[in-house]
MMTF fields as JSON, N, C-alpha, C and O atoms, coordinates in Angstrom:
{
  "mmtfVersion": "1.0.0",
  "mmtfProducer": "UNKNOWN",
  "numBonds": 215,
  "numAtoms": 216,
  "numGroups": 54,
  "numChains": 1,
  "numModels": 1,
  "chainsPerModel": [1],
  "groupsPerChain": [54],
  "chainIdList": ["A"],
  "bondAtomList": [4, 2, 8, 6, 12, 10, 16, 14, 20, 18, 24, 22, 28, 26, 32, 30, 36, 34, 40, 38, 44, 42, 48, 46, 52, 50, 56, 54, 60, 58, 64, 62, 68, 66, 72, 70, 76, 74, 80, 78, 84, 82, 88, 86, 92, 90, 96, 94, 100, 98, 104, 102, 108, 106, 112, 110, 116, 114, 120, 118, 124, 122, 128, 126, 132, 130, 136, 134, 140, 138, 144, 142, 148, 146, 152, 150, 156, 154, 160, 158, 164, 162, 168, 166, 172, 170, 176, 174, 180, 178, 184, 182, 188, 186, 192, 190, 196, 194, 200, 198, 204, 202, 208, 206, 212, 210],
  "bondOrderList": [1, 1, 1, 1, 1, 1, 1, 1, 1, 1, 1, 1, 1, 1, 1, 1, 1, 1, 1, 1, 1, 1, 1, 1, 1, 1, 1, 1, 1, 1, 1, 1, 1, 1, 1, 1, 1, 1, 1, 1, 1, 1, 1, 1, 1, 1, 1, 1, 1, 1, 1, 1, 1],
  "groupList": [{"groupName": "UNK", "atomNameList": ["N", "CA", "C", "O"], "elementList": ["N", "C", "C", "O"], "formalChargeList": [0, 0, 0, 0], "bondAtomList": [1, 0, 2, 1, 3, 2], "bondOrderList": [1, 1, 2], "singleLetterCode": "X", "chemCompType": "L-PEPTIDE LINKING"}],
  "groupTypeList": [0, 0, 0, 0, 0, 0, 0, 0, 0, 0, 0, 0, 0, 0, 0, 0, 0, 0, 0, 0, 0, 0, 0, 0, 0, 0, 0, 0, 0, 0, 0, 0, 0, 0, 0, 0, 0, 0, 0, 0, 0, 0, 0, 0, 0, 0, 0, 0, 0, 0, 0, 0, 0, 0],
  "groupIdList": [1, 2, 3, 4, 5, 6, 7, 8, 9, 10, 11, 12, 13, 14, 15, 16, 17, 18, 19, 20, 21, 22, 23, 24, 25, 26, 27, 28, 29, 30, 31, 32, 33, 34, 35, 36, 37, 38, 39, 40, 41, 42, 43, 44, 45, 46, 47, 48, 49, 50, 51, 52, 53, 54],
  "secStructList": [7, 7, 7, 7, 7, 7, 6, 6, 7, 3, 3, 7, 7, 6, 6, 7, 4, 4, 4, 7, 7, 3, 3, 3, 3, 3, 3, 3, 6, 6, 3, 3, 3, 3, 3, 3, 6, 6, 6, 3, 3, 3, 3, 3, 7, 1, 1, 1, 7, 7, 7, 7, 7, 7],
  "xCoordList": [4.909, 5.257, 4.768, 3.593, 5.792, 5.263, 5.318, 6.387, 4.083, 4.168, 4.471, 3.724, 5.462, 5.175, 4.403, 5.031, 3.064, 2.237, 0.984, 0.603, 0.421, -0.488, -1.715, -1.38, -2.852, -3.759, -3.527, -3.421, -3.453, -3.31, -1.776, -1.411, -1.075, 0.397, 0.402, -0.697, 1.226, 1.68, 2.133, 3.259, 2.217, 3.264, 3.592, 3.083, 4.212, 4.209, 4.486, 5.341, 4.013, 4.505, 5.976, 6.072, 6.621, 7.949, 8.086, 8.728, 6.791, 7.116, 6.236, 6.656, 5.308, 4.107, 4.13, 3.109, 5.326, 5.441, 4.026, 3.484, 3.876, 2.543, 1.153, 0.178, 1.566, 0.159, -0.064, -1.139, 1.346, 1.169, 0.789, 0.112, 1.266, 1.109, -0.435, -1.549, 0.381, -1.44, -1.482, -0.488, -2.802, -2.529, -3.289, -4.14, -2.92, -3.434, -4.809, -4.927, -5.502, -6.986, -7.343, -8.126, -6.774, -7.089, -6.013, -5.803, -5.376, -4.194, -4.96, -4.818, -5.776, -6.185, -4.859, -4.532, -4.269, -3.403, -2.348, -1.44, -2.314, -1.11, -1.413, -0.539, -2.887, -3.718, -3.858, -4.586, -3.412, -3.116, -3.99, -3.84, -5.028, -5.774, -5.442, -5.54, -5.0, -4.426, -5.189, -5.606, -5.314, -6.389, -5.29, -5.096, -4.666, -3.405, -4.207, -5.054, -3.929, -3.825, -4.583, -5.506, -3.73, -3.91, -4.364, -4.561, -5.065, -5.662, -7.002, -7.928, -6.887, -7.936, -7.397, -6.245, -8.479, -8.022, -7.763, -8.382, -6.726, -6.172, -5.618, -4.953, -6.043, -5.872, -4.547, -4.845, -3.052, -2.105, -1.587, -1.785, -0.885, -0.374, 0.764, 0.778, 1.172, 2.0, 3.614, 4.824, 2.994, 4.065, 4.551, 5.36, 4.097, 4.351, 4.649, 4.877, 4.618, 4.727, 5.308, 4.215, 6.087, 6.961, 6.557, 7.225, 5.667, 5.696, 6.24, 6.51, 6.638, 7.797, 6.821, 6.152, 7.075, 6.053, 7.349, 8.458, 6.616, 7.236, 6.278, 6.257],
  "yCoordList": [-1.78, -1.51, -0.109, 0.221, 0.781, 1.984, 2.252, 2.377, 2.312, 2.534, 3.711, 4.643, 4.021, 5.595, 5.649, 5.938, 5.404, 5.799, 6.533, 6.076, 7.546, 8.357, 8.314, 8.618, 8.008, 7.987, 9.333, 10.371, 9.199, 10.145, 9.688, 9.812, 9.261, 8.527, 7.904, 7.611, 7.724, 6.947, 6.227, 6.591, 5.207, 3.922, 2.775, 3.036, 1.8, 0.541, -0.771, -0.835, -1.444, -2.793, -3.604, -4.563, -3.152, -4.09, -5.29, -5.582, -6.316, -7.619, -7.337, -7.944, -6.64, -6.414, -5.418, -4.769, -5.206, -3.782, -3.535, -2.557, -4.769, -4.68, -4.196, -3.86, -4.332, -3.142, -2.095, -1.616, -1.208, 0.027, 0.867, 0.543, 2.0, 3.559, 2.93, 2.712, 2.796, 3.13, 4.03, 4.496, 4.453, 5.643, 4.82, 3.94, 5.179, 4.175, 4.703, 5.82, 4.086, 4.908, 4.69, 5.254, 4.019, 4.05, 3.098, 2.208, 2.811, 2.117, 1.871, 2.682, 0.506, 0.093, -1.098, -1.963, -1.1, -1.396, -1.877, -1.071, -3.08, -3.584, -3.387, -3.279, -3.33, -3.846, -2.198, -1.318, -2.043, -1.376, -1.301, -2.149, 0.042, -0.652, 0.431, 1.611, -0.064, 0.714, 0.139, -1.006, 1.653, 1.361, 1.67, 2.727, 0.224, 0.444, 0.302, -0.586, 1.267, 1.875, 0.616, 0.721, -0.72, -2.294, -2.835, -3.889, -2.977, -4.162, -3.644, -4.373, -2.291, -1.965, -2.21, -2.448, -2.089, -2.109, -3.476, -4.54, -3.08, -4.723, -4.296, -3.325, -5.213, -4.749, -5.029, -5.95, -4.626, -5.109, -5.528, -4.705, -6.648, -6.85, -5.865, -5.213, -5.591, -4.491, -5.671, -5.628, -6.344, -7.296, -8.353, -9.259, -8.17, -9.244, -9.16, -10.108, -7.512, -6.878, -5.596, -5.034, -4.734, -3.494, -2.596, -2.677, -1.924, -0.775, 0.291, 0.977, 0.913, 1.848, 3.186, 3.458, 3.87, 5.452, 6.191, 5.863, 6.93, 7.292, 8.973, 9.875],
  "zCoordList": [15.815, 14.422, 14.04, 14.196, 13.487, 13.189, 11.487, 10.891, 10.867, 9.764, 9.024, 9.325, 8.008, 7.658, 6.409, 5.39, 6.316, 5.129, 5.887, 6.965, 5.374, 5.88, 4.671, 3.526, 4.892, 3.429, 2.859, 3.511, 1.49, 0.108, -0.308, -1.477, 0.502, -0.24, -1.628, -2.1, -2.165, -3.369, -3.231, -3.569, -2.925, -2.788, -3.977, -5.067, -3.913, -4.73, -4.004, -3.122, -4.25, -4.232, -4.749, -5.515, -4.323, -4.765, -5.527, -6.536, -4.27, -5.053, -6.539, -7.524, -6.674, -7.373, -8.418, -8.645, -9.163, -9.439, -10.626, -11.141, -10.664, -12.363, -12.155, -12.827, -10.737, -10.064, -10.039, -9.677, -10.596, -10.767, -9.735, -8.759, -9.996, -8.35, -7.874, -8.351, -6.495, -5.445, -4.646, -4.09, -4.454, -3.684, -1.924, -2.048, -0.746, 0.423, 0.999, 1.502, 0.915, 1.613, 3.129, 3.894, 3.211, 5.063, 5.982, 5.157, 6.919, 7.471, 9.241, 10.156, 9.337, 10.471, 11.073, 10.26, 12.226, 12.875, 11.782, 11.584, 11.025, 10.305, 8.913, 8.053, 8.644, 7.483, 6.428, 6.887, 5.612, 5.096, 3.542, 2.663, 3.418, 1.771, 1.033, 1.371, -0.103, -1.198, -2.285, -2.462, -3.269, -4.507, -5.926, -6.526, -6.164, -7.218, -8.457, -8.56, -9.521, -10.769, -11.724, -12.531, -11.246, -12.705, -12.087, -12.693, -10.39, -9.765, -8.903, -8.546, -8.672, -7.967, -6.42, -6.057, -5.707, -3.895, -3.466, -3.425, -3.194, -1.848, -0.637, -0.277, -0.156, 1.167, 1.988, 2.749, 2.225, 2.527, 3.644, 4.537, 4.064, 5.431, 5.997, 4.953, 6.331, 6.544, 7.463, 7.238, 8.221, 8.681, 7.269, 7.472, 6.176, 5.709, 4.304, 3.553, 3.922, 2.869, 2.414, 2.347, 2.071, 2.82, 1.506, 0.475, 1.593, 0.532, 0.219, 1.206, -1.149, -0.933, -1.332, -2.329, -0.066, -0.659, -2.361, -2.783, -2.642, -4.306, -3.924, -4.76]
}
């Protein structure tokens, strides 16, 4: 699986849009942690969740 997010990105959550812009802080094999704007850091599956860089 090749991801295209590089930390300092902007991305969103699709299913999630109420989370507002995150920006990604670090991307270890699938697991992906982004610190969004209305929720603070979560940590994302990357197989199981498709974020759209912005």
């Amino acid at each position: 699986m090749i991801l295209d997010y590089d930390p300092g990105d902007k991305v969103i959550n699709p299913a999630n849009k109420e989370w507002g812009i995150g920006q990604v802080q670090s991307i270890i094999n699938e697991k992906v942690t982004v610190n969004f704007e209305n929720v603070g850091k979560k940590v994302i599956n990357a197989k199981n969740i498709i974020l759209e860089k912005i």
